[in-house]
ROFIBA-781853 format. One line per field, with one value per residue: residue number from 1; residue in three letters; z, y, x of N, C-alpha, C, O, CB in turn. Coordinates in steps of 0.02 Angstrom, whole numbers. Each point is the difference from the previous one (the first is absolute). Glycine has a CB too. Layout:
N
k = (NUM, ...) $
r = (ALA, ...) $
n.c3 = (Z, ...) $
n.c2 = (Y, ...) $
n.c1 = (X, ...) $
ca.c3 = (Z, ...) $
ca.c2 = (Y, ...) $
ca.c1 = (X, ...) $
c.c3 = (Z, ...) $
c.c2 = (Y, ...) $
c.c1 = (X, ...) $
o.c3 = (Z, ...) $
o.c2 = (Y, ...) $
o.c1 = (X, ...) $
cb.c3 = (Z, ...) $
cb.c2 = (Y, ...) $
cb.c1 = (X, ...) $
//
This chain:
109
k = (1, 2, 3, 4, 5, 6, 7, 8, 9, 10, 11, 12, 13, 14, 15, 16, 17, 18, 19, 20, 21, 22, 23, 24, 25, 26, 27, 28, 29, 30, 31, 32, 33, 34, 35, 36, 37, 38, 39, 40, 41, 42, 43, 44, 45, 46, 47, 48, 49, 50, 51, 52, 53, 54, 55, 56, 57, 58, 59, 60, 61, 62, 63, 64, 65, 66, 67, 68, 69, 70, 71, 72, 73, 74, 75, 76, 77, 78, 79, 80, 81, 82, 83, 84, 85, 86, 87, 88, 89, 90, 91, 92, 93, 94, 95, 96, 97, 98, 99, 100, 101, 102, 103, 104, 105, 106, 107, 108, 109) $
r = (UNK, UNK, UNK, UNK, UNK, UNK, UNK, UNK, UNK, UNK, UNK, UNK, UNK, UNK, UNK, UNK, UNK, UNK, UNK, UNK, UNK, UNK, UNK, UNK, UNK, UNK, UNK, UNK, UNK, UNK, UNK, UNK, UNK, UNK, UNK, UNK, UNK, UNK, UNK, UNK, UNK, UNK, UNK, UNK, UNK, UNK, UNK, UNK, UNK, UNK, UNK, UNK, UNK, UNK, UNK, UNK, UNK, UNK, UNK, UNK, UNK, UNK, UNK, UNK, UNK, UNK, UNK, UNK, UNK, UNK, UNK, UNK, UNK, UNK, UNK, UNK, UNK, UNK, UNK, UNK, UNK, UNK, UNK, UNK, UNK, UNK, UNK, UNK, UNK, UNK, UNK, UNK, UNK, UNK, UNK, UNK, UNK, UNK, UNK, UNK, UNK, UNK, UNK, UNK, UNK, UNK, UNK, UNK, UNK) $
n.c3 = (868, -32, 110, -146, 41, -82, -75, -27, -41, -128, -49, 40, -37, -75, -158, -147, 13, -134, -110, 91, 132, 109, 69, -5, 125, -69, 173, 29, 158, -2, 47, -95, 152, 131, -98, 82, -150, -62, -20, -104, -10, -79, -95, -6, -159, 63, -101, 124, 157, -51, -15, 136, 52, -48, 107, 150, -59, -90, 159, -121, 112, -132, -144, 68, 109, -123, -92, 109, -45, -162, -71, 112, -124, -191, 5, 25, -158, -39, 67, 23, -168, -18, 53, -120, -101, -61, -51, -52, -12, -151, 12, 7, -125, -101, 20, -93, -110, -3, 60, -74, -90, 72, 35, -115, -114, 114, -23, -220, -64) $
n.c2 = (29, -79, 120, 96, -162, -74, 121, -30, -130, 32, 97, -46, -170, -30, 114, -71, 196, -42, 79, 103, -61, 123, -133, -46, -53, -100, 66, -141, 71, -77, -169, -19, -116, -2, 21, 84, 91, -50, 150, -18, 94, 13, 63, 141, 41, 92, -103, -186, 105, 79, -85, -30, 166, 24, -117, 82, -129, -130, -86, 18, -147, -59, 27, -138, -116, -11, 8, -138, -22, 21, -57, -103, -18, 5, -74, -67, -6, -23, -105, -7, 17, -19, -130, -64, -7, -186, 174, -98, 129, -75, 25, 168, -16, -17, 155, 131, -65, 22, 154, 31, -65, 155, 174, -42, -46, 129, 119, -28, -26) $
n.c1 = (342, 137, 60, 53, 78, -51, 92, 122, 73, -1, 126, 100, -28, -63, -40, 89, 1, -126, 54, -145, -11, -115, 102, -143, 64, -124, 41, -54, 50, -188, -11, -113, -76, 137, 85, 173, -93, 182, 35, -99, 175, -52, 147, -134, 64, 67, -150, -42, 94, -68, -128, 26, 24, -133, -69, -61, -126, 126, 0, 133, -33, -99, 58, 161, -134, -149, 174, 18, -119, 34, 190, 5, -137, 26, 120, -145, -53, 94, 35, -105, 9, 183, -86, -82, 84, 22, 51, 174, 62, -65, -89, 43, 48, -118, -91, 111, 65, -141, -13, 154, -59, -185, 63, 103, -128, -79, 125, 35, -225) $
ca.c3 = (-49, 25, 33, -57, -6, -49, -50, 20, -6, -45, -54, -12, -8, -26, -59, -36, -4, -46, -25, -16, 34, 79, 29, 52, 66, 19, 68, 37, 49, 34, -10, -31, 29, 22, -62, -14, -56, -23, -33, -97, -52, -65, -37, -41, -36, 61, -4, 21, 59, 0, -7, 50, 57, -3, 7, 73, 42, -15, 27, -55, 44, -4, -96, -41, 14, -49, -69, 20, -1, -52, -26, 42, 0, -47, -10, 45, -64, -40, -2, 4, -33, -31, 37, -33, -78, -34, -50, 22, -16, -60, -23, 19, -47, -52, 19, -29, -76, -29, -5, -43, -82, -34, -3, -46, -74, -12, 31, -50, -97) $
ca.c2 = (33, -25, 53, 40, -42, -87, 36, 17, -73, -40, 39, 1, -58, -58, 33, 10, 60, 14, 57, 0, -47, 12, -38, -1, -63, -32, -21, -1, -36, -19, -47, -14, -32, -17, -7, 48, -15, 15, 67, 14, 46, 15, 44, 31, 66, 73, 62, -22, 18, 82, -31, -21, 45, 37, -57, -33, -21, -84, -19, -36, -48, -59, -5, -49, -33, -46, -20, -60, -68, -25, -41, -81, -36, -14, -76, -52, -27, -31, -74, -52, -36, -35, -72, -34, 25, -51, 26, 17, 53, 4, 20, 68, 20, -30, 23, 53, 11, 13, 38, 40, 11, 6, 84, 39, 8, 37, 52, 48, 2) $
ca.c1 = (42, 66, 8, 44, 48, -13, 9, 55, 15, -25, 46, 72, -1, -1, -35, 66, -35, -45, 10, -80, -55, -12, -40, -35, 12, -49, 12, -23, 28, -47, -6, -69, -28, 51, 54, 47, -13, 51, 37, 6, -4, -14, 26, -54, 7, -30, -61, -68, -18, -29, -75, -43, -4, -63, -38, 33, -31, 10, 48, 47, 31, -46, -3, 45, 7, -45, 20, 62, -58, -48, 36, 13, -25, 25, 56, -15, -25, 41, -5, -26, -18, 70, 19, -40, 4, 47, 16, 57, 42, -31, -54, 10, 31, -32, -59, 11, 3, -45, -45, 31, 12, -50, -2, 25, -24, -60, 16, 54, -11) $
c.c3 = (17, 8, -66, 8, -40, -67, -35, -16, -88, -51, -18, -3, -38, -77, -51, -26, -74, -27, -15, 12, 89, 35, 23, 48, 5, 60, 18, 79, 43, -21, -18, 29, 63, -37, 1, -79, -40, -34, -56, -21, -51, -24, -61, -74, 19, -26, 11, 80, 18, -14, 53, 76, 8, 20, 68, 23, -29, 56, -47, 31, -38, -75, -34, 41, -45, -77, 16, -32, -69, -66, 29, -19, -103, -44, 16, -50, -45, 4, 6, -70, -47, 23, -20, -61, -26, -57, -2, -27, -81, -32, -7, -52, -67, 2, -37, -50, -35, 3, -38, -67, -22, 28, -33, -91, 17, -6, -88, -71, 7) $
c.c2 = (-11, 67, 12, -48, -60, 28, 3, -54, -12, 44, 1, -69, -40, 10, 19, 83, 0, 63, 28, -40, 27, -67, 7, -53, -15, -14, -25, -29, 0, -93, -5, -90, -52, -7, 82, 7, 22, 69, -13, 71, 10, 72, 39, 68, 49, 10, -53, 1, 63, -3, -33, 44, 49, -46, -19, -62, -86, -49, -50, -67, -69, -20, -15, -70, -38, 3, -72, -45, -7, -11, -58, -33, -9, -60, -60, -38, -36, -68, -34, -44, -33, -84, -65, -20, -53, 24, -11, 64, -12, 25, 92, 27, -9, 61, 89, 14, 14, 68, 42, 5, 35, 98, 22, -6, 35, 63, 16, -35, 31) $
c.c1 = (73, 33, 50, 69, 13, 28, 69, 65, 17, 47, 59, 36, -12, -56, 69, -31, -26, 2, -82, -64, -24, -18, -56, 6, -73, 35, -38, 29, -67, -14, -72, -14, 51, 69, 60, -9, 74, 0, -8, 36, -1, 39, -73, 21, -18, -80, -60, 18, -34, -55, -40, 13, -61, -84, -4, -50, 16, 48, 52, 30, -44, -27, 80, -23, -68, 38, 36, -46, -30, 56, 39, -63, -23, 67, -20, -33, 25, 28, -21, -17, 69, 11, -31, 17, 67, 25, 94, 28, -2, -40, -34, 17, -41, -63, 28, 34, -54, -41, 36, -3, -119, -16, 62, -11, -66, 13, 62, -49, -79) $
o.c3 = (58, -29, -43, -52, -28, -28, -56, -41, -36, -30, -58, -20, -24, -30, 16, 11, -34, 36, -37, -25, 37, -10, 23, -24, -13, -4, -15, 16, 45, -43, 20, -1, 20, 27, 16, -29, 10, -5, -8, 29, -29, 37, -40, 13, 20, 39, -13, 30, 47, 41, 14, 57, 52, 6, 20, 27, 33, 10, -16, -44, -20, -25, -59, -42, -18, -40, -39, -56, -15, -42, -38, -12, -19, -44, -25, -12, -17, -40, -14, -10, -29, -33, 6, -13, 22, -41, 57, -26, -35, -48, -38, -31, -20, -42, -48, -25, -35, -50, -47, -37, -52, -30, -21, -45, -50, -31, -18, -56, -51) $
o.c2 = (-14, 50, -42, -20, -19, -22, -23, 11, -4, -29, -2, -1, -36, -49, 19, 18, -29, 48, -29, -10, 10, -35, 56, -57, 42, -37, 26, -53, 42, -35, 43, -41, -55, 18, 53, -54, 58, 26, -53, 42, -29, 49, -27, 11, 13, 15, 20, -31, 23, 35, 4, -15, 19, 22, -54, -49, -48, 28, -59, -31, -55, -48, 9, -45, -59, -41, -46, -27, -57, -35, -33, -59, -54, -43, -49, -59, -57, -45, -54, -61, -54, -47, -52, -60, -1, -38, 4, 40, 49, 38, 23, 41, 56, 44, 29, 56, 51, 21, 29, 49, 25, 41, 58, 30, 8, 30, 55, -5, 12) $
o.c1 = (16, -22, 16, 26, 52, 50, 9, 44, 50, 44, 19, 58, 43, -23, 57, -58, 43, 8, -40, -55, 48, -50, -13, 2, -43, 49, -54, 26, -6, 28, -40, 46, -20, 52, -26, 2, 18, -55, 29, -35, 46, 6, -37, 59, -56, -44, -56, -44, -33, -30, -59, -18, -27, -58, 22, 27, -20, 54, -10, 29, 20, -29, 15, -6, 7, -23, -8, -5, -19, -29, 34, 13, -23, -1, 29, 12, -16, -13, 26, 1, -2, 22, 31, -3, 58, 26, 24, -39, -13, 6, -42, -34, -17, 10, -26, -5, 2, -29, -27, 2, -20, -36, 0, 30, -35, -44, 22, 26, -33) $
cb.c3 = (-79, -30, 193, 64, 114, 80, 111, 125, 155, 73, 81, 77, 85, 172, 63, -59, 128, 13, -13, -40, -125, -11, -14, -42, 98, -100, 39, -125, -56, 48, 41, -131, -136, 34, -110, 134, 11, 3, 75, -51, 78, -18, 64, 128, -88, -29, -86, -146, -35, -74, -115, -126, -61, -110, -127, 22, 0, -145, 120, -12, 153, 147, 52, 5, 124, 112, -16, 181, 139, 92, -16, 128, 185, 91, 52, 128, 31, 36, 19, 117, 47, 44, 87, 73, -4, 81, -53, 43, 155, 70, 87, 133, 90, 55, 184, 106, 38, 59, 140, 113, 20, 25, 131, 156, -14, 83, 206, 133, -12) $
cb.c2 = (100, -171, 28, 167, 67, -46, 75, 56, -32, -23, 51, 109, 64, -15, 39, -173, 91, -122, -7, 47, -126, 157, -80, 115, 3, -2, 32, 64, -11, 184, -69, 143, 80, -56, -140, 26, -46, -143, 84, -106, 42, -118, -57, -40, -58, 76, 88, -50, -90, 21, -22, -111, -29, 52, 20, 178, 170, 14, 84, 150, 144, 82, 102, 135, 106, 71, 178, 51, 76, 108, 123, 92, 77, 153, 106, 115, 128, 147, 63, 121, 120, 180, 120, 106, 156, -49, 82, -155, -42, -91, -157, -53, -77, -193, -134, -41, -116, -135, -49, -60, -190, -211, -43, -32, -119, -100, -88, 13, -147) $
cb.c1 = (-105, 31, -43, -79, -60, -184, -97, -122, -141, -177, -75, -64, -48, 53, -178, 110, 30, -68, 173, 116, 19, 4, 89, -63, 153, -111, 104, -97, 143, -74, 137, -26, -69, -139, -94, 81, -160, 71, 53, -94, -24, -125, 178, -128, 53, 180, 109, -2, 116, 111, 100, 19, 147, 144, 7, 24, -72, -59, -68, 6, 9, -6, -126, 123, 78, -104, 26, 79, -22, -98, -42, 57, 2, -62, 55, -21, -22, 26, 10, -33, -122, 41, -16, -63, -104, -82, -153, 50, 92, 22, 41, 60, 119, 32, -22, -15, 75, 42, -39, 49, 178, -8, -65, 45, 92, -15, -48, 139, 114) $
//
């Protein structure tokens, strides 16, 4: 756990201030399989800290670090398949004129 001081730091430093927001710190001053694991903070809304405060037995550390991983691995998706794709910015463009123009004749007659 990180000591009240880090706390402290992190606040008067280098956090900008939020209106109606609580911080939560993600500390880590341990090491995992040897590795030093870097600092993250996160900006929350007082009334979903307050939700997840009532919530003790979750570990919130590891339900952002699998959201990270699973939208990285999502981007990872993504390009792979963008990287392939001979679609162009044209064609992007073109593609959504069309859908525009065809919902919007389904949605106004």
């Amino acid at each position: 756990m990180c000591k009240e001081g880090i706390f402290k730091i992190y606040r008067k430093k280098t956090l900008p201030k939020l209106r109606n927001t609580q911080h939560l710190y993600i500390c880590t001053d341990y090491t995992v399989f040897g590795d030093i694991m870097p600092t993250i903070t996160l900006a929350v809304p007082k009334e979903l800290k307050k939700e997840m405060d009532g919530v003790a037995e979750i570990n919130w550390s590891e339900v952002a670090r699998t959201a990270i991983k699973n939208k990285l691995n999502q981007l990872k998706l993504l390009k792979e398949i963008t990287e392939k794709s001979t679609f162009t910015e044209k064609d992007a463009l073109e593609l959504g004129r069309k859908i525009n123009k065809s919902l919007h004749q389904r949605y106004t007659t």
